[in-house]
SELOVEX-399387 format. One record per atom (N, C-alpha, C, O, CB): z, x, y. Coordinates in steps of 0.001 Angstrom, whole numbers, padded with zeros to 6 digits, always signed. Glycine has a CB too. Layout:
ZXY ...
//
This chain:
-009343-002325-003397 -008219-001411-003540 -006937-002071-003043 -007114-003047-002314 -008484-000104-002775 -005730-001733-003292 -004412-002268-003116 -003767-001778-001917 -004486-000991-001300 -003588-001983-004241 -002874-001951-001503 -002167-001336-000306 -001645-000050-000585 -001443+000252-001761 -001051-002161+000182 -001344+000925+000519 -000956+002190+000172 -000308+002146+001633 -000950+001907+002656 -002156+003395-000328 +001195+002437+001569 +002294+002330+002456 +002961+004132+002341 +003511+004576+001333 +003484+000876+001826 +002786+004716+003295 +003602+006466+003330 +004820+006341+004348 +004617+006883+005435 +002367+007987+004100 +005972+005757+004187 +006917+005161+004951 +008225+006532+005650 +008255+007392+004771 +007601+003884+003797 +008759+006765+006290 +010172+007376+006618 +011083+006332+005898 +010887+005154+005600 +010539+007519+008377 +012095+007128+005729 +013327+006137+005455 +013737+005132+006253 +014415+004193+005836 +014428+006757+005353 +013191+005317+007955 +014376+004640+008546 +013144+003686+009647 +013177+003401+010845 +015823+005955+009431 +012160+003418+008578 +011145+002451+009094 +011761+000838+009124 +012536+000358+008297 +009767+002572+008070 +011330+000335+010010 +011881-001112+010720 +011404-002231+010139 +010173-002277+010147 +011499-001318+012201 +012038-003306+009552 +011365-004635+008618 +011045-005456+009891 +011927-006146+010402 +012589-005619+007325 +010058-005407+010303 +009573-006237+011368 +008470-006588+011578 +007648-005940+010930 +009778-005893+012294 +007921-007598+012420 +006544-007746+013087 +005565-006894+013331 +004392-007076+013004 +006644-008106+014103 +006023-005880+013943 +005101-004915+014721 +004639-003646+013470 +003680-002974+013092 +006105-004172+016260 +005687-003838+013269 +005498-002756+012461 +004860-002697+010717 +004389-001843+009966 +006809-002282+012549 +005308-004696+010654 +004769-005029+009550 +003827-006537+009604 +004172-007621+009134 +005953-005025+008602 +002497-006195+010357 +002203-008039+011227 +002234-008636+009925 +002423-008081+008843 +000318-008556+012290 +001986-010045+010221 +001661-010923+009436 +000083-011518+009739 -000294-012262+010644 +002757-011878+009522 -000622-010946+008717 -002132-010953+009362 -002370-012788+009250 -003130-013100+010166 -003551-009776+008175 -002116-013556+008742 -002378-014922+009175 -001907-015231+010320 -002195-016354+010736 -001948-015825+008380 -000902-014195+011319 -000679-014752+012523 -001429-013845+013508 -001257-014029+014713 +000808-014904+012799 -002299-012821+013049 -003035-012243+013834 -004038-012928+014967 -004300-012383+016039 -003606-011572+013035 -004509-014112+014580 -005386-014841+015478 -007210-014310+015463 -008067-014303+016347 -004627-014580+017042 -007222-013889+013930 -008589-013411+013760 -008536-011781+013312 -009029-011251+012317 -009429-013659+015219 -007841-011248+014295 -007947-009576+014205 -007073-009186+012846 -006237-009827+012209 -007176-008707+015765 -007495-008178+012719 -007522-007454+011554 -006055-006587+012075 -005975-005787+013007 -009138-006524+011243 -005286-006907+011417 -003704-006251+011730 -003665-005345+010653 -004165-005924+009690 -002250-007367+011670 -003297-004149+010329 -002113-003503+009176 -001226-003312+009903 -001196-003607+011098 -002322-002142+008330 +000018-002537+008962 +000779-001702+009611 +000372+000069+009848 -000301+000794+009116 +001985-001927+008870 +000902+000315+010839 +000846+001525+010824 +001054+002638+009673 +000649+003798+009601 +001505+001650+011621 +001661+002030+008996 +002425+002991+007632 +001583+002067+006467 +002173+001721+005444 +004700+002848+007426 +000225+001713+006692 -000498+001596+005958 -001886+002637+005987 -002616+002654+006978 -000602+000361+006059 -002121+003385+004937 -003185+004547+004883 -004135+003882+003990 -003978+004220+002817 -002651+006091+004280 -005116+002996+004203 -005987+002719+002869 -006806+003859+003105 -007257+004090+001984 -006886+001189+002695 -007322+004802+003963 -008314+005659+004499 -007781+007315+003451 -008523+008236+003108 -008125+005690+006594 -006609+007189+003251 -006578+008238+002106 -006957+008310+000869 -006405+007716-000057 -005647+008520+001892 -007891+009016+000780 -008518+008829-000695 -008281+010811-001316 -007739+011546-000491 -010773+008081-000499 -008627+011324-002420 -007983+012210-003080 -008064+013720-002402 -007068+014440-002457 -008503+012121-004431 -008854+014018-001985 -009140+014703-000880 -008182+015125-000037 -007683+016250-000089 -009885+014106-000254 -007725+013785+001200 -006817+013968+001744 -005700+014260+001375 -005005+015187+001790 -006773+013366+002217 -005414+013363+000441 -003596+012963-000540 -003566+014940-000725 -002589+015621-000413 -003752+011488-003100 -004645+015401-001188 -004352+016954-001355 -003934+017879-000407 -002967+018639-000365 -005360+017539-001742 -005153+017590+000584 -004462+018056+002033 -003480+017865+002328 -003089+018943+002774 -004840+017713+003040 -002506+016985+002424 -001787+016448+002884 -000428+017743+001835 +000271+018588+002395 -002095+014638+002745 -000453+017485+000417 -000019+017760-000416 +000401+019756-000269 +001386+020420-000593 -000994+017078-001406 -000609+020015+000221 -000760+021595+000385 -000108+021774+001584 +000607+022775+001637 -002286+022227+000446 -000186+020784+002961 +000079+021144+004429 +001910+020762+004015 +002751+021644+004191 -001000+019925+005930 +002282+019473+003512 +003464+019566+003256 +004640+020453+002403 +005865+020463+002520 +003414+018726+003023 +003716+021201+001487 +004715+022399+001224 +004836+021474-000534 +004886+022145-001565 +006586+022575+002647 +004858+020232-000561 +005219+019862-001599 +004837+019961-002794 +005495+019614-003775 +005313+019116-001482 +003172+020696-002798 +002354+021229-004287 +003045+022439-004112 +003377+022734-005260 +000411+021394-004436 +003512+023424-003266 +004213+024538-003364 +004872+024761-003739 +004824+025895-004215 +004486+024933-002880 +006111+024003-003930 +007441+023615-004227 +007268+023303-005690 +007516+024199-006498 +008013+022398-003324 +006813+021965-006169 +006484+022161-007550 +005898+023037-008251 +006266+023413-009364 +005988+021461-007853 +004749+023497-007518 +004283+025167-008679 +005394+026076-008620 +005303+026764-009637 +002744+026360-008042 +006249+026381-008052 +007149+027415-008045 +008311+026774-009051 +008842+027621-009768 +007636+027817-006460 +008747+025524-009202 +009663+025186-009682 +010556+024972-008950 +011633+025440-009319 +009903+025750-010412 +010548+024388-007944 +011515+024323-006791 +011339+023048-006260 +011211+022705-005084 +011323+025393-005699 +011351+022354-007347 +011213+020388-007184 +012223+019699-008659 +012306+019949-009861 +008835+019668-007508 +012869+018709-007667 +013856+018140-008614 +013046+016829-009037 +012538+016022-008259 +015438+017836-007900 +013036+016795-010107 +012238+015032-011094 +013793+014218-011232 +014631+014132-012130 +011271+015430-013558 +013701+013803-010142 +015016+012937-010276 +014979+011755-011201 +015894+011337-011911 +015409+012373-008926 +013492+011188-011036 +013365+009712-011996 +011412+009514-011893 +010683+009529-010902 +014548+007882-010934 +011233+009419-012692 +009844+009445-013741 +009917+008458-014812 +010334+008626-015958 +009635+010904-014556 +009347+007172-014151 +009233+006147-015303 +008912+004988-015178 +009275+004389-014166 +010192+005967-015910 +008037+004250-016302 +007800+003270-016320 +009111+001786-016349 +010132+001720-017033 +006955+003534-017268 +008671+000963-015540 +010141+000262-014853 +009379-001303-014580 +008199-001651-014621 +010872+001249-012958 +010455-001928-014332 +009877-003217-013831 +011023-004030-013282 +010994-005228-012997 +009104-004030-014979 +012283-002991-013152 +014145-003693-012381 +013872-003842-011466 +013010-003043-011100 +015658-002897-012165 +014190-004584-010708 +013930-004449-009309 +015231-003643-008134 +015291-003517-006911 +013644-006047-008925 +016019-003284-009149 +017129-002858-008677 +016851-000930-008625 +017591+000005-008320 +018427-003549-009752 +015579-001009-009038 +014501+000208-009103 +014008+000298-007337 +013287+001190-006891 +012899-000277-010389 +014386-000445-006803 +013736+000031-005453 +014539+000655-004455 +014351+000663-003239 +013145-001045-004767 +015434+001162-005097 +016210+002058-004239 +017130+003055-004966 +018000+002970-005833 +017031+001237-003328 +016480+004182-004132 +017098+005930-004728 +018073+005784-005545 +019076+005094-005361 +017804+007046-003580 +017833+006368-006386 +019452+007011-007505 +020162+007499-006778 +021267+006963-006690 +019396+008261-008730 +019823+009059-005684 +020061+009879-005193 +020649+009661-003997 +021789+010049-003741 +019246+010461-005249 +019557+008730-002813 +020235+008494-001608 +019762+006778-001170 +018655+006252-001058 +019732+009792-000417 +020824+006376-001041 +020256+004913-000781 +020177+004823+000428 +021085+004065+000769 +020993+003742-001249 +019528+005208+001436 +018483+004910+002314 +017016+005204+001922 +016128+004837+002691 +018765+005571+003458 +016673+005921+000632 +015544+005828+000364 +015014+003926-000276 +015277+003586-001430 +015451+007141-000664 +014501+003242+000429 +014613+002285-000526 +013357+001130+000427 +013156+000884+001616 +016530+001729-000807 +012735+000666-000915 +011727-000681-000311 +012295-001801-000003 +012470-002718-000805 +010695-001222-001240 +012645-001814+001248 +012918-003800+000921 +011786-004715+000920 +010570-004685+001114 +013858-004650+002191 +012843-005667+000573 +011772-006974-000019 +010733-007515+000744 +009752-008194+000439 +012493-008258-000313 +011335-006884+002242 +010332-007645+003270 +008973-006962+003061 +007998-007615+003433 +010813-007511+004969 +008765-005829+002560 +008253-004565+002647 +006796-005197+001185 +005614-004874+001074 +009794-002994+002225 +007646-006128+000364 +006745-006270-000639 +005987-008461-000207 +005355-009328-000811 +007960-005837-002530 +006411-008345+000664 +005859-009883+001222 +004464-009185+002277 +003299-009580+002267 +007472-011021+002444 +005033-008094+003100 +003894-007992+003877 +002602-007303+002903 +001500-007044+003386 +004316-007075+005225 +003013-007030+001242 +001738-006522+000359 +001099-007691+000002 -000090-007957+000178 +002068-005664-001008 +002297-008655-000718 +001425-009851-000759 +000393-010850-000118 -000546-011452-000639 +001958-010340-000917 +000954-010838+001432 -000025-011020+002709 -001085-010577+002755 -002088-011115+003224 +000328-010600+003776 -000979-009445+002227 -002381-008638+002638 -003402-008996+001339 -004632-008983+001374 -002100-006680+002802 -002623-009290+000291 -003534-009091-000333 -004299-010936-000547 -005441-011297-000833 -002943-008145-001639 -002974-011753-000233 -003505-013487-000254 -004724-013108+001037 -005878-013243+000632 -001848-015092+000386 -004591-012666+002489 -005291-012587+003408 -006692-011899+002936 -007534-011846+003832 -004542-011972+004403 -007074-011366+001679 -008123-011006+001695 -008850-012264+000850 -010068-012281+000679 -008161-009598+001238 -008001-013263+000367 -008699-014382-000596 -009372-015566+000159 -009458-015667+001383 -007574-015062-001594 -009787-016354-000673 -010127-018130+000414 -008900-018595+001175 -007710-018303+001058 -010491-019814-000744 -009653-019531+002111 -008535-019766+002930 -008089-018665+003545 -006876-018663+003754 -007532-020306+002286 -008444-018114+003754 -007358-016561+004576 -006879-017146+006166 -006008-016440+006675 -008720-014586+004987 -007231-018074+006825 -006575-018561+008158 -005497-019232+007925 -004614-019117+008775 -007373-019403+008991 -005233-020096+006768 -004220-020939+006968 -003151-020617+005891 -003091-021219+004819 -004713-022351+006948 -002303-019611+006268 -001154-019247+005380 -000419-020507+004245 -000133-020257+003074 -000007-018739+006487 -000232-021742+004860 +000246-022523+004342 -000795-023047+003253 -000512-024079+002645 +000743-023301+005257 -001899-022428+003002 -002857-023432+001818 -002949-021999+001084 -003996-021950+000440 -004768-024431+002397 -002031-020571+000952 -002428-019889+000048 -001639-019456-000507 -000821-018863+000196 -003088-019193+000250 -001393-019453-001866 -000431-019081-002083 -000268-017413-002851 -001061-016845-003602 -000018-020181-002691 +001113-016927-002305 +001320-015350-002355 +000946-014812-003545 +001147-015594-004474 +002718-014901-002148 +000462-013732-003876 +000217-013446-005362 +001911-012491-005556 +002668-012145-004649 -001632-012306-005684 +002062-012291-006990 +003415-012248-007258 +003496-010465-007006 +002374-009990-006829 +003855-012976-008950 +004395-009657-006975 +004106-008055-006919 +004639-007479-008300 +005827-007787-008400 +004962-007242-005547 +004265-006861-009240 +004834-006471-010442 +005492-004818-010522 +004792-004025-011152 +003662-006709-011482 +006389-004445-010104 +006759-003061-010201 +006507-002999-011652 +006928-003801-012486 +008274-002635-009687 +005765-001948-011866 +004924-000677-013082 +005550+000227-012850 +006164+000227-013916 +003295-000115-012990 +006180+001551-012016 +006176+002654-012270 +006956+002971-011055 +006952+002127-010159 +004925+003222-012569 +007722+004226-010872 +008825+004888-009922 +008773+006579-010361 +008773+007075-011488 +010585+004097-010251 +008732+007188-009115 +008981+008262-009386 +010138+008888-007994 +010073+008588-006802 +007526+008919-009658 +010987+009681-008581 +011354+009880-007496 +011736+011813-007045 +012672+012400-007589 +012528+008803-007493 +011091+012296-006318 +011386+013711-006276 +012079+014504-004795 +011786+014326-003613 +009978+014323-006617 +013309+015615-005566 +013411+016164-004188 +012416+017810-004309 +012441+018718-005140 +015366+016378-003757 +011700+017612-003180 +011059+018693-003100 +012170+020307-002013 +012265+020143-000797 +009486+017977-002341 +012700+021353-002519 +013306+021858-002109 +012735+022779-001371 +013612+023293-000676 +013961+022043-002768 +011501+023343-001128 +010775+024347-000034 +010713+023342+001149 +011267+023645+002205 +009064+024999-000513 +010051+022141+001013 +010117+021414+002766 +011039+020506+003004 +011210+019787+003988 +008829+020559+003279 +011831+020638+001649 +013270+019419+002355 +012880+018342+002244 +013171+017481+003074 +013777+019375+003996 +012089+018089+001153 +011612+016572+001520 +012211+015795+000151 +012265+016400-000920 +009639+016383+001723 +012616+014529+000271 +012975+013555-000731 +011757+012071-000682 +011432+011379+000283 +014732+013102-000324 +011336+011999-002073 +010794+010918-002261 +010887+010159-003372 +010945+010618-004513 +009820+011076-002065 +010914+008269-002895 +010865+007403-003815 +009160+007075-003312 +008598+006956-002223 +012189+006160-003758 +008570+006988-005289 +007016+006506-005223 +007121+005343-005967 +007858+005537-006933 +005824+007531-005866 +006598+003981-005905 +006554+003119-006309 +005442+002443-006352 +004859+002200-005295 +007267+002734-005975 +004824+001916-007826 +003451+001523-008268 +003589+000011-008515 +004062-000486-009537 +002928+002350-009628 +003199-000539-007636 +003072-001950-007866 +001337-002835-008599 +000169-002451-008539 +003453-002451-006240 +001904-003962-009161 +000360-004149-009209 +000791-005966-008863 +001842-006569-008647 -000661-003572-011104 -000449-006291-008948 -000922-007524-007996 -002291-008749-008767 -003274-008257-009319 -001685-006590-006393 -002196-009575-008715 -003331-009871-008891 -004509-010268-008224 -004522-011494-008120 -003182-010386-009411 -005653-009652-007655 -006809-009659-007151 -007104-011208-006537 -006851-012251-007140 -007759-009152-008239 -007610-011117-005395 -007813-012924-004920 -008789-013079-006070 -008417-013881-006926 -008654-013461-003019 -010137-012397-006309 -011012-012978-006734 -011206-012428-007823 -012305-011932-008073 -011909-013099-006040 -009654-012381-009158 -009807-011797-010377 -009543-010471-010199 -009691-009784-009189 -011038-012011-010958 -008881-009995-011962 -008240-008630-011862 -007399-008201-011090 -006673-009001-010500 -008921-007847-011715 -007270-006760-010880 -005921-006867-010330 -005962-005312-009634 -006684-004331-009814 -004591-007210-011613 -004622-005653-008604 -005059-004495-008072 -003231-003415-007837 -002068-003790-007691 -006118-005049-006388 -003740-002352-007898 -002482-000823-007720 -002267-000935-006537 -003175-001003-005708 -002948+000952-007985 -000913-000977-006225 -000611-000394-004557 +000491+000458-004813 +001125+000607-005858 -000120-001639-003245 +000621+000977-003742 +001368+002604-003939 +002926+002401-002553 +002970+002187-001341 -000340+004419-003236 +003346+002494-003003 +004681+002733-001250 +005453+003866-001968 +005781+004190-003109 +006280+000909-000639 +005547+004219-000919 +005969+006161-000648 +007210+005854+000460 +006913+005246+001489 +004237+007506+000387 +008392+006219+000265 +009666+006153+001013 +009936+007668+001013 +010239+008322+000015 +010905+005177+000303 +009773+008179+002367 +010251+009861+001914 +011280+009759+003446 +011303+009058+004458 +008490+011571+001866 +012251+011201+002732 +013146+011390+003677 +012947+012889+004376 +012772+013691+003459 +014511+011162+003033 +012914+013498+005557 +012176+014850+005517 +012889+015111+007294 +013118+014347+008231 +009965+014730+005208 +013075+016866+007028 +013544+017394+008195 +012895+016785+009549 +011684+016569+009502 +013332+018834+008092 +013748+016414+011039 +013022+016137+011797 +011497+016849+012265 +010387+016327+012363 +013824+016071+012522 +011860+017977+012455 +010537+018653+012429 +009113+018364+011614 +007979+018148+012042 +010880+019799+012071 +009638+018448+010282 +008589+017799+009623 +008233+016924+010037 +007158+017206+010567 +008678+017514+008626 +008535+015518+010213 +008846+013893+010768 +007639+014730+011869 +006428+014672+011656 +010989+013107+011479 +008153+015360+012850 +006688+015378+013993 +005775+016151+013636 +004750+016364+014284 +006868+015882+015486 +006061+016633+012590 +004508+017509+011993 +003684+016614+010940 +002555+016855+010513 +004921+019156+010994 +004508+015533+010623 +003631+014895+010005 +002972+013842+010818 +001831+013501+010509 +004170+014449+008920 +003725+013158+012076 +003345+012632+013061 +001659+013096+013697 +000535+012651+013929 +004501+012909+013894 +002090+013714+013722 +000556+014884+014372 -000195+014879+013250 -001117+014077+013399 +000854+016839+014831 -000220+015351+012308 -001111+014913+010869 -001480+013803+010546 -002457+013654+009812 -000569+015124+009745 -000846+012890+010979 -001427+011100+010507 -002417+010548+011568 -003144+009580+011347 +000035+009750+010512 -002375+011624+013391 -003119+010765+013733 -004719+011799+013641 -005875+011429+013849 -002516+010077+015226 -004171+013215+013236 -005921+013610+012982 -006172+013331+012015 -007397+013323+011895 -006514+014935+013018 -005474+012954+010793 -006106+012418+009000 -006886+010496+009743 -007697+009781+009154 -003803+012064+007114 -006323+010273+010916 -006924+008955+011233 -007713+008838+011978 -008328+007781+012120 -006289+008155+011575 -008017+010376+012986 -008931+010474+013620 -010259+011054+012695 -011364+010547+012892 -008465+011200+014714 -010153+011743+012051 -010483+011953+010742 -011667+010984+009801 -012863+011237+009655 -009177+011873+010176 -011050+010067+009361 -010975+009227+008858 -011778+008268+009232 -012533+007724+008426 -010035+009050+008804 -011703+007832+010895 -012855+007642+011208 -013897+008310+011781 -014876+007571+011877 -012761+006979+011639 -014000+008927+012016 -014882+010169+012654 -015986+010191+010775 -017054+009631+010526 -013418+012238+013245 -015590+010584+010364 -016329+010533+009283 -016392+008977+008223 -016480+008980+006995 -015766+011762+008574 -016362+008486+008579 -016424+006776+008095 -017535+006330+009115 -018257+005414+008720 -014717+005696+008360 -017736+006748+010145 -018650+006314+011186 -020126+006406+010399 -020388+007085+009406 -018515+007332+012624 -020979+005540+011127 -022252+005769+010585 -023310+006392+011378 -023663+005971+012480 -022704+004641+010170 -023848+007499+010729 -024661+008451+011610 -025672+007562+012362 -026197+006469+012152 -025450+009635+010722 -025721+008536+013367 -027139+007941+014315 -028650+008259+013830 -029007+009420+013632 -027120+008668+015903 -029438+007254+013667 -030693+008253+013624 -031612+008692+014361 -032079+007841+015118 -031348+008020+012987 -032056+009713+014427 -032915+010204+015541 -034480+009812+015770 -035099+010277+016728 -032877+011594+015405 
//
């Protein structure tokens, strides 16, 4: 599977926040604002607790931009330009995804696979105040084929911001709690 990034607007192009797993020293780094552990289930939960399937069934969601794309001048809002991916943002996908191929210790013997923007959507949802740029990248697979990654740039009332805070770490407590492997008796 590809990377899946659920970002704030006013997330930091950095180290910590974005390692560079060849400088990890063995350990297994993401970023925090990486969710591979959401699968359709959650994305729903998530979807219902944020107000934002609400908002669209009622008609109370703006389709600002819906479309197949490949500009790169596509990575940032029509609407508000702090919604927006930077570039650093699409090196730490490529990382991740060279780091899953041969060679994965020595950055300098692998080289990055390229990122192809496919698709953008961008919506303001008007019941929770929320604004989002969605962006579908694809990639090519270390070992053949190819793979979807997803980055999500949303902009959303502070409140929300700590209600979703609190939601990311039980969808991760979650997440593993049920990923664990039962005991047997």
């Amino acid at each position: 599977t590809g990377t899946v990034l659920f970002m704030p607007f006013y997330y930091k192009c950095n180290e910590k926040s974005f390692p560079n797993p060849f400088k990890s020293g063995g350990k297994k780094r993401v970023s925090h604002y990486e969710k591979s552990n959401v699968d359709p289930v959650l994305y729903y939960i998530l979807v219902l607790i944020s107000l934002t399937g609400l908002s669209t069934l009622l008609g109370l969601t703006d389709f600002i931009d819906v479309r197949e794309t490949s500009k790169d001048e596509d990575l940032v809002s029509k609407h508000d330009a702090r919604l927006k991916v930077d570039p650093y943002i699409l090196q730490y996908i490529s990382r991740r995804v060279a780091y899953g191929g041969d060679n994965a210790e020595d950055e300098s013997k692998v080289e990055l696979p390229p990122l192809k923007l496919i698709r953008r959507f961008e919506y303001k949802f008007h019941i929770p105040q929320i604004e989002v740029v969605m962006l579908h990248f694809t990639s090519p697979a270390p070992n053949g084929g190819e793979l979807l990654h997803l980055v999500e740039v949303y902009k959303a009332p502070e409140l929300l911001n700590q209600i979703s805070r609190f939601l990311n770490k039980v969808i991760v407590w979650f997440a593993k709690f049920s990923s664990s492997p039962s005991k047997k008796e």
